[in-house]
DRENMARPA-127752 format. One record per residue: residue in one letter; x negated, y, z of N, C-alpha, C in turn. Coordinates in steps of 0.02 Angstrom, whole numbers, plus 50000, padded with zeros to 5 digits. Atoms other than C-alpha are relative to their C-alpha. Layout:
<sebas>
code: A; n_u: X; n_v: Y; n_w: Z; ca_u: X; ca_v: Y; ca_w: Z; c_u: X; c_v: Y; c_w: Z .
...
</sebas>
This chain:
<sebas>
code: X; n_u: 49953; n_v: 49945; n_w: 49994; ca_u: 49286; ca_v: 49141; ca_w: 49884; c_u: 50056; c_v: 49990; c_w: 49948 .
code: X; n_u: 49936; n_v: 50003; n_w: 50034; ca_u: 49469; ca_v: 49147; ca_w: 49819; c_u: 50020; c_v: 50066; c_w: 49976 .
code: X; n_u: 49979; n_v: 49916; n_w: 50037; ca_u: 49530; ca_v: 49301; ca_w: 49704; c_u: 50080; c_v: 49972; c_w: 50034 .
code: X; n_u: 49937; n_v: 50010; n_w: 49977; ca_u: 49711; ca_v: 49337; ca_w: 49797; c_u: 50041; c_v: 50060; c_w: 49942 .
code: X; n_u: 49954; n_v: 49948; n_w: 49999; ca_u: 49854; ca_v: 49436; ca_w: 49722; c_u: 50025; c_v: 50031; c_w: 50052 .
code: X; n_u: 49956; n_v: 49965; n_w: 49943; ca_u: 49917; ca_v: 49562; ca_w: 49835; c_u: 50060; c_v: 50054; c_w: 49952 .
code: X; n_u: 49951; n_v: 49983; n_w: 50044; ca_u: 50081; ca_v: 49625; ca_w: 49748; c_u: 50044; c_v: 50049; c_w: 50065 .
code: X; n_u: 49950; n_v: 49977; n_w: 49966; ca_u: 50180; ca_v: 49760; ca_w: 49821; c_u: 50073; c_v: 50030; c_w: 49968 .
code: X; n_u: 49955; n_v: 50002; n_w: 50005; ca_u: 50356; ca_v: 49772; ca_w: 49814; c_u: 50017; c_v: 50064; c_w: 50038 .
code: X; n_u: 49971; n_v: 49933; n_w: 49980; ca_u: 50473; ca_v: 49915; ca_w: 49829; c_u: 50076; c_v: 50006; c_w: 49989 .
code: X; n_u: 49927; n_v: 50008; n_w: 50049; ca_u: 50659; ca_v: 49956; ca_w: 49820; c_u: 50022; c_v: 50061; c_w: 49955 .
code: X; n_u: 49991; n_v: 49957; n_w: 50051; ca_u: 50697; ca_v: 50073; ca_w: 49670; c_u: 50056; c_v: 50059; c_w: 50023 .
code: X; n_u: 49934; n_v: 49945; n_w: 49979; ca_u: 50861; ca_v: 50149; ca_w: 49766; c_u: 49973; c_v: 50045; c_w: 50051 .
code: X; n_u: 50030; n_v: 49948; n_w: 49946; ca_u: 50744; ca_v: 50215; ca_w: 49913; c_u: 49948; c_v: 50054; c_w: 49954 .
code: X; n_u: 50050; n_v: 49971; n_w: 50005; ca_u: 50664; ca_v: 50364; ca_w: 49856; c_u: 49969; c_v: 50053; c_w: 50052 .
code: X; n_u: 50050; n_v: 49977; n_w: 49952; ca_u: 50519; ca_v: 50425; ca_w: 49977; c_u: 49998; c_v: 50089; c_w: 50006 .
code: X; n_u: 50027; n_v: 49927; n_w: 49984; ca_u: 50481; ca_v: 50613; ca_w: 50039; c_u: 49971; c_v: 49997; c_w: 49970 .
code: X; n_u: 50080; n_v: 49984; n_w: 50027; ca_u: 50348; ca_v: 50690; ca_w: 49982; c_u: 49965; c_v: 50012; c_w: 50055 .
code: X; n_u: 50047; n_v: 50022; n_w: 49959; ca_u: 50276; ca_v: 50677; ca_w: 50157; c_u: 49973; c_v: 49914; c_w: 50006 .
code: X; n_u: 50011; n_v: 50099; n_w: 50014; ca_u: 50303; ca_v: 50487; ca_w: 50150; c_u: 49958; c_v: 49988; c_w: 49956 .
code: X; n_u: 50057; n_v: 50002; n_w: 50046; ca_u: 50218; ca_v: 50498; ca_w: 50009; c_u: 49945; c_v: 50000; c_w: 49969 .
code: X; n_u: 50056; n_v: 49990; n_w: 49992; ca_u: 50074; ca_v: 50584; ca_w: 50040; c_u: 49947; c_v: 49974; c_w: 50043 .
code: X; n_u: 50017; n_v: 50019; n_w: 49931; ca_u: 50053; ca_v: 50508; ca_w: 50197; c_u: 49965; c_v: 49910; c_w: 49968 .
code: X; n_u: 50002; n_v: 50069; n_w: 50043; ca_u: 50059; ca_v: 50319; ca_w: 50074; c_u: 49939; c_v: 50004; c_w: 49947 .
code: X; n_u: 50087; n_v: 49987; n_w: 50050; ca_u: 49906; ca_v: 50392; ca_w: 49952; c_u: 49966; c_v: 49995; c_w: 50047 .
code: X; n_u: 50052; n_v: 49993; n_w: 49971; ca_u: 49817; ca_v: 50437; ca_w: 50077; c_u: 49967; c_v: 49953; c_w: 50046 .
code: X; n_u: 49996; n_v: 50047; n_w: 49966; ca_u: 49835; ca_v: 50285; ca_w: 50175; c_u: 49965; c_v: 49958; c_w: 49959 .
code: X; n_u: 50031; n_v: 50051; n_w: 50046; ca_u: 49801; ca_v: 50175; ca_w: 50018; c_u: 49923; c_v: 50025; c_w: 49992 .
code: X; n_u: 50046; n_v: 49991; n_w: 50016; ca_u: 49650; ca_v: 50278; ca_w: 49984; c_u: 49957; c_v: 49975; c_w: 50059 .
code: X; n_u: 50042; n_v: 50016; n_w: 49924; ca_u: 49592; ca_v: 50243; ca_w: 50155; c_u: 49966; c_v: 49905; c_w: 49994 .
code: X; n_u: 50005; n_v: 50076; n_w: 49999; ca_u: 49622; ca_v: 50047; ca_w: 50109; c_u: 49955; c_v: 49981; c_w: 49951 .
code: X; n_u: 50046; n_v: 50010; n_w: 50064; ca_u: 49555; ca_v: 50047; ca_w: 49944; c_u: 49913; c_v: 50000; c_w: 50008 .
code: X; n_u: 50059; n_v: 49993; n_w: 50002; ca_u: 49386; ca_v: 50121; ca_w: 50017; c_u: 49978; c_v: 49921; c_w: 50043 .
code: X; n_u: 50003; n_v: 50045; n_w: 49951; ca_u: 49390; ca_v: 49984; ca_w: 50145; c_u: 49975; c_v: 49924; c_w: 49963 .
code: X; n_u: 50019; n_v: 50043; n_w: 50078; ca_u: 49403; ca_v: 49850; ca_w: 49997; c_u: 49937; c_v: 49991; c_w: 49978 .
code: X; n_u: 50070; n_v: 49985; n_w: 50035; ca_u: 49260; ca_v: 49918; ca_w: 49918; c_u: 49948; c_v: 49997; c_w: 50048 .
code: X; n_u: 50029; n_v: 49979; n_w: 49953; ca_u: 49158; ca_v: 49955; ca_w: 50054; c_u: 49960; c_v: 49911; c_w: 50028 .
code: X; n_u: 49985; n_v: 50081; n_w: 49946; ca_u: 49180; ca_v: 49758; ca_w: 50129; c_u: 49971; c_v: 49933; c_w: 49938 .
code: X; n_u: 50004; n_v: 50051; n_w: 50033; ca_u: 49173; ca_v: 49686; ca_w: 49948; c_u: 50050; c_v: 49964; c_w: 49987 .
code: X; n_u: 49928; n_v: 50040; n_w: 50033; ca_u: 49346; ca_v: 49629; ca_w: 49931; c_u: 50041; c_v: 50009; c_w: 49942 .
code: X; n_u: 49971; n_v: 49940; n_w: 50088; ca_u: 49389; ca_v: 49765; ca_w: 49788; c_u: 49978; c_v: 49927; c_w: 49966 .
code: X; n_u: 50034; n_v: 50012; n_w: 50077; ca_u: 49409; ca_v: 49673; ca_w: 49631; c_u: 50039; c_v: 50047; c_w: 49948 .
code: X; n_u: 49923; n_v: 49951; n_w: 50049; ca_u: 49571; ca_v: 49791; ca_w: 49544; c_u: 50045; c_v: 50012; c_w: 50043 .
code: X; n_u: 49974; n_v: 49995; n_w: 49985; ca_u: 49688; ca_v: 49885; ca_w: 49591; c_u: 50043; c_v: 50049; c_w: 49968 .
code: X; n_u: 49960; n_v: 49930; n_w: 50046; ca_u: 49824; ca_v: 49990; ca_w: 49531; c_u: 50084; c_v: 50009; c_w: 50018 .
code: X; n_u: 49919; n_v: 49967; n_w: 49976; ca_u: 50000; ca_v: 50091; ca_w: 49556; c_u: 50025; c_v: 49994; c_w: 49942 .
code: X; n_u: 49979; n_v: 49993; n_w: 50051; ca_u: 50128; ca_v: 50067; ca_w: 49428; c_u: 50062; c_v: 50042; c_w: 50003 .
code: X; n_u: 49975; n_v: 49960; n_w: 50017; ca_u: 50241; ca_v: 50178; ca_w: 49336; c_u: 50087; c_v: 49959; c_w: 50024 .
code: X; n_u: 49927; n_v: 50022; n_w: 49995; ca_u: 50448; ca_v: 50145; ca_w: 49384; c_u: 50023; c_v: 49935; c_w: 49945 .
code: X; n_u: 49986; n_v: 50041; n_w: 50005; ca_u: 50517; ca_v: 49990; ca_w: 49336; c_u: 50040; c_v: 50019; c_w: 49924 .
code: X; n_u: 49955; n_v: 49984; n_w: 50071; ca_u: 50632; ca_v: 50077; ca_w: 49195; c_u: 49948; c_v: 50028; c_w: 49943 .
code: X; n_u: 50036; n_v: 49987; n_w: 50045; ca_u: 50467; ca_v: 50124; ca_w: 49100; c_u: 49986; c_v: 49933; c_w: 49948 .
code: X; n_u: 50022; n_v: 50054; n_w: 50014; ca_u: 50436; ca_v: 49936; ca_w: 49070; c_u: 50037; c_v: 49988; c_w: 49912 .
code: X; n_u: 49965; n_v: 50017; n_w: 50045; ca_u: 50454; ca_v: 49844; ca_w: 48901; c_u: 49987; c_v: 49916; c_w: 50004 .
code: X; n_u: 49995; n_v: 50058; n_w: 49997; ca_u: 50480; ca_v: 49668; ca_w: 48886; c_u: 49992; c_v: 49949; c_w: 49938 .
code: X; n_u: 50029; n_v: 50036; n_w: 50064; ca_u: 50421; ca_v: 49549; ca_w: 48750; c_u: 50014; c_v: 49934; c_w: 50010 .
code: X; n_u: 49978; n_v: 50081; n_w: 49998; ca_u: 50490; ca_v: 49351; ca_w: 48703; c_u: 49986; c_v: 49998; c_w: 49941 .
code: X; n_u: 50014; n_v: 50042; n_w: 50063; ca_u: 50448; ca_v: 49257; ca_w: 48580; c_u: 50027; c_v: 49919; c_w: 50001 .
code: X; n_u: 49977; n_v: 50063; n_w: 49997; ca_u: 50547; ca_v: 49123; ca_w: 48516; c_u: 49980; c_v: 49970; c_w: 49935 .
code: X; n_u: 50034; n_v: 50036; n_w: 50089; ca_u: 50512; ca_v: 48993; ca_w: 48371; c_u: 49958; c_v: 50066; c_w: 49976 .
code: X; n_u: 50054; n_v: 49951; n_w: 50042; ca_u: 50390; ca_v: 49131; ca_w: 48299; c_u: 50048; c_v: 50058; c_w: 50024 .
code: X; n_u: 49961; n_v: 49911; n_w: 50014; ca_u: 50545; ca_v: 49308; ca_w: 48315; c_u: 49996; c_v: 50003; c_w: 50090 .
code: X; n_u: 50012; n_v: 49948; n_w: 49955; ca_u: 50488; ca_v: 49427; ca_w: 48422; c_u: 50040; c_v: 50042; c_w: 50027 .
code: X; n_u: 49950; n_v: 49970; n_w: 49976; ca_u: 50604; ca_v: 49508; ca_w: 48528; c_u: 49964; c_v: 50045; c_w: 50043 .
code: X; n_u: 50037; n_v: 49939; n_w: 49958; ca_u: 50556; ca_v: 49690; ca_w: 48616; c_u: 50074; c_v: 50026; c_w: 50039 .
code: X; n_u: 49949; n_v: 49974; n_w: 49992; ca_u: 50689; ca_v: 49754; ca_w: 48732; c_u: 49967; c_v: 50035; c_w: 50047 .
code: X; n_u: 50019; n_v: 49955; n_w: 49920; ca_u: 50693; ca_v: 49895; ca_w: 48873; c_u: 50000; c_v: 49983; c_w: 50053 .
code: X; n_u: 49999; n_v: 50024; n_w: 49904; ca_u: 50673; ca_v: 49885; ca_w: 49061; c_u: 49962; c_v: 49962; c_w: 50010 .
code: X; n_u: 50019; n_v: 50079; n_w: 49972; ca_u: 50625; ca_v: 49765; ca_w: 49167; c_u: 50017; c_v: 49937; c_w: 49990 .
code: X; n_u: 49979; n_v: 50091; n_w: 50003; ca_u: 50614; ca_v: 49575; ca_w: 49147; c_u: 50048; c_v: 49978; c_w: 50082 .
code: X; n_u: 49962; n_v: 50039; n_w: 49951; ca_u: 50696; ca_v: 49555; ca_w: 49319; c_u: 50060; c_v: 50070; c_w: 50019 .
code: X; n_u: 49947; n_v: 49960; n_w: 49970; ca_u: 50874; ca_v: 49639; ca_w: 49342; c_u: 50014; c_v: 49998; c_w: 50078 .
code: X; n_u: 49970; n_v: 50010; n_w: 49925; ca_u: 50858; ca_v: 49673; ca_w: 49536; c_u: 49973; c_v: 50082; c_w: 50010 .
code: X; n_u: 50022; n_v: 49910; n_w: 49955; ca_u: 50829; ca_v: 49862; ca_w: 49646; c_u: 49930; c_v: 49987; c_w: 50009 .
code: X; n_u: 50060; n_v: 49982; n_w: 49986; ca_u: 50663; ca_v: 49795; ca_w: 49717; c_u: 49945; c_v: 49958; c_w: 49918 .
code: X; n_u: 50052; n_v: 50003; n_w: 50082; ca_u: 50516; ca_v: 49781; ca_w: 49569; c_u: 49946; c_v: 50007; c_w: 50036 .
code: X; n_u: 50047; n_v: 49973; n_w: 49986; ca_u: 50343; ca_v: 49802; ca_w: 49593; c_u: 49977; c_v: 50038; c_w: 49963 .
code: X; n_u: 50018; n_v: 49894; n_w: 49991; ca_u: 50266; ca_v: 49965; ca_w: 49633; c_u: 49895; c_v: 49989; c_w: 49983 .
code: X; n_u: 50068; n_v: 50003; n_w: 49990; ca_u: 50075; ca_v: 49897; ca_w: 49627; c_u: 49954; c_v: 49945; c_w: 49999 .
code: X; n_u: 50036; n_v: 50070; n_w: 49986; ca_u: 49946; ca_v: 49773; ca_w: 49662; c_u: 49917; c_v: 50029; c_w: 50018 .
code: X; n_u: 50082; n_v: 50004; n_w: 49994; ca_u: 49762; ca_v: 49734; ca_w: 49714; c_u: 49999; c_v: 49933; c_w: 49997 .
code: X; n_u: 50021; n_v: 50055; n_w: 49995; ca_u: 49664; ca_v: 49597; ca_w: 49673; c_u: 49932; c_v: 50013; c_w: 50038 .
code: X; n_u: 50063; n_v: 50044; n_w: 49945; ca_u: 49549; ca_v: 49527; ca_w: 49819; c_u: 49961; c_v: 49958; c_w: 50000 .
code: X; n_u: 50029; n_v: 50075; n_w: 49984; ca_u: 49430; ca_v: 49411; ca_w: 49851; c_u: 49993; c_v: 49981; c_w: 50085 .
code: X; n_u: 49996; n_v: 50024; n_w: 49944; ca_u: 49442; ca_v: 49317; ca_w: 50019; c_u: 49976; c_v: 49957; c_w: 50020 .
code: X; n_u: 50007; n_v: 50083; n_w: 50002; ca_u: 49373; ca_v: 49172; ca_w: 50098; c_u: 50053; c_v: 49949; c_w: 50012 .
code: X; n_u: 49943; n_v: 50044; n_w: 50013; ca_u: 49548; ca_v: 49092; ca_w: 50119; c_u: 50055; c_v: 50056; c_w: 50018 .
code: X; n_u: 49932; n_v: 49962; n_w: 49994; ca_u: 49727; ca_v: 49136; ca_w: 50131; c_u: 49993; c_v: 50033; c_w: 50078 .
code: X; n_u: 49986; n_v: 49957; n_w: 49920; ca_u: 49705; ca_v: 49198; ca_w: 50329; c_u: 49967; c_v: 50036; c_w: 49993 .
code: X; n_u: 50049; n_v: 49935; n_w: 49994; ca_u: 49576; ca_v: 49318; ca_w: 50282; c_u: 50051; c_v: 50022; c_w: 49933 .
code: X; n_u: 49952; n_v: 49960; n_w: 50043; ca_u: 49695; ca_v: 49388; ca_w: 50124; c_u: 50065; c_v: 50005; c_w: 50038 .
code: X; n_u: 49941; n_v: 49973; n_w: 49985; ca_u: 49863; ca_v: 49387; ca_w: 50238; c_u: 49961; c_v: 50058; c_w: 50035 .
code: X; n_u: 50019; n_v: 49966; n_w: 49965; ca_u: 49753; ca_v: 49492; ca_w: 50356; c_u: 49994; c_v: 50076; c_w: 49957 .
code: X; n_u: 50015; n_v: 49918; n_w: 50035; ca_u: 49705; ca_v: 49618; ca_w: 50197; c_u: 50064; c_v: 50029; c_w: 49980 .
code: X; n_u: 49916; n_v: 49986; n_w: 50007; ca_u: 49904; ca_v: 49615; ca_w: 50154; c_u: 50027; c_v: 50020; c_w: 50033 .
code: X; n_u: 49951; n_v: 49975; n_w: 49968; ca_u: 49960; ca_v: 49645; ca_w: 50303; c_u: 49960; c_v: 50095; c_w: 50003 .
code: X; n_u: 50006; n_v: 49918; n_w: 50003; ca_u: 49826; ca_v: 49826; ca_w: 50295; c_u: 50040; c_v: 50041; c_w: 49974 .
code: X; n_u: 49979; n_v: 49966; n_w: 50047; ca_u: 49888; ca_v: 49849; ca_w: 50132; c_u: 50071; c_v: 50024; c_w: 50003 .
code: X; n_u: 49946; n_v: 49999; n_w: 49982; ca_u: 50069; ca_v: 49838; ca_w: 50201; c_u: 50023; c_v: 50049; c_w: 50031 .
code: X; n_u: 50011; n_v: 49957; n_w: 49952; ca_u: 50035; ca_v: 49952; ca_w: 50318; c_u: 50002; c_v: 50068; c_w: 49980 .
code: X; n_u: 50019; n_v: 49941; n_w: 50028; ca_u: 49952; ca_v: 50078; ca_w: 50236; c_u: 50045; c_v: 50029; c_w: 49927 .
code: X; n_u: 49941; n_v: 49986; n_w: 50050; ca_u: 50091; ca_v: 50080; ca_w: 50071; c_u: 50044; c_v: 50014; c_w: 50040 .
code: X; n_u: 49905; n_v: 49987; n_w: 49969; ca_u: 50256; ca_v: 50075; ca_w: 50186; c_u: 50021; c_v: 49967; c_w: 49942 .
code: X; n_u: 49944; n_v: 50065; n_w: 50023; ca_u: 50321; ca_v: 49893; ca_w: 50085; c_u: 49960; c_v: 49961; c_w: 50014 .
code: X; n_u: 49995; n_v: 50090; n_w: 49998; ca_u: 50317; ca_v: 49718; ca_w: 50083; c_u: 49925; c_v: 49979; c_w: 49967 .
code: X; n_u: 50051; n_v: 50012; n_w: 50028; ca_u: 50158; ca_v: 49655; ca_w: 50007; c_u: 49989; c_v: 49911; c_w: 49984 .
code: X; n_u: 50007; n_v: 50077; n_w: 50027; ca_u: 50157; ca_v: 49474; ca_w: 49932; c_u: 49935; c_v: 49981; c_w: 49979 .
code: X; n_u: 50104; n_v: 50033; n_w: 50021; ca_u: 49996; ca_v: 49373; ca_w: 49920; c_u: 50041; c_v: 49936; c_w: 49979 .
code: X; n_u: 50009; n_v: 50079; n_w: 50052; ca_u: 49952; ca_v: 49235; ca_w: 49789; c_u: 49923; c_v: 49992; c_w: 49980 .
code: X; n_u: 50081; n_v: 50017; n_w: 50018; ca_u: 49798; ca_v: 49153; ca_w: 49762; c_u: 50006; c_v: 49991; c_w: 49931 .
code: X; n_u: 50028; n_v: 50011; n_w: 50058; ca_u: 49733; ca_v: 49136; ca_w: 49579; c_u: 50000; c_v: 49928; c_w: 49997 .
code: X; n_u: 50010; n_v: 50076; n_w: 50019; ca_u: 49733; ca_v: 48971; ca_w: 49475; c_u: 49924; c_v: 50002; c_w: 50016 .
code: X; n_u: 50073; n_v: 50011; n_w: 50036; ca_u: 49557; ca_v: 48892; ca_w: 49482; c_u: 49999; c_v: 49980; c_w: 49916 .
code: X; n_u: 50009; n_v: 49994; n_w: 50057; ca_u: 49498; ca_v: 48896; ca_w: 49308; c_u: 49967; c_v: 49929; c_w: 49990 .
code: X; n_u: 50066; n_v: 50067; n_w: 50022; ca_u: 49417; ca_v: 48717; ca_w: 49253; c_u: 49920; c_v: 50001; c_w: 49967 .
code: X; n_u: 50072; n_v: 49998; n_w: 50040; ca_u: 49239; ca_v: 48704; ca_w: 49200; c_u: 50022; c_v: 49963; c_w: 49909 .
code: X; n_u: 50002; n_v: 50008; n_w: 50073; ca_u: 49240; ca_v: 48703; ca_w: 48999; c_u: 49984; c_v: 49956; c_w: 49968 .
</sebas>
């Protein structure tokens, strides 16, 4: 089994009803149980607006902290779950739920393998 990223994307200028909205929890909750339920749950989580973010570099040793986001664009991500799958056609399949059930885009990435020590 492969741990996937499922990353969802959003655009910061659309902001949603509060039916859209409710309609998008309740949807995810629906997915989330599904996850769990199946064994694909490994994490998952909603994040706070893109302008909460702080950003951290480090160069030769000086530490630099600035505001915002690291990527100056409208869409950011809004979320994520991590999956486990038996390959990428069984994780586009949980992406495209998850797609579904948020109302955005949903980007999948498989995990590095880790080397034996």
């Amino acid at each position: 089994m492969t741990q996937y990223l499922l990353s969802v994307h959003f655009d910061e200028g659309h902001t949603p009803s509060d039916e859209e909205q409710q309609r998008a929890y309740k949807a995810v909750d629906v997915f989330n149980q599904e996850l769990q339920s199946t064994g694909a749950w490994v994490f998952a989580g909603g994040l706070h607006p893109a302008d909460t973010a702080t950003v951290v570099r480090v160069t030769d040793g000086d530490v630099l902290i600035t505001d915002g986001p690291f990527a100056e664009t409208k869409e950011q991500l809004g979320g994520f779950w991590i999956v486990t799958a038996d390959d990428l056609d069984a994780a586009l399949a949980l992406a495209a739920k998850g797609a579904a059930a948020c109302g955005g885009p949903v980007e999948v990435r498989p995990f590095q393998d880790i080397p034996d020590a």
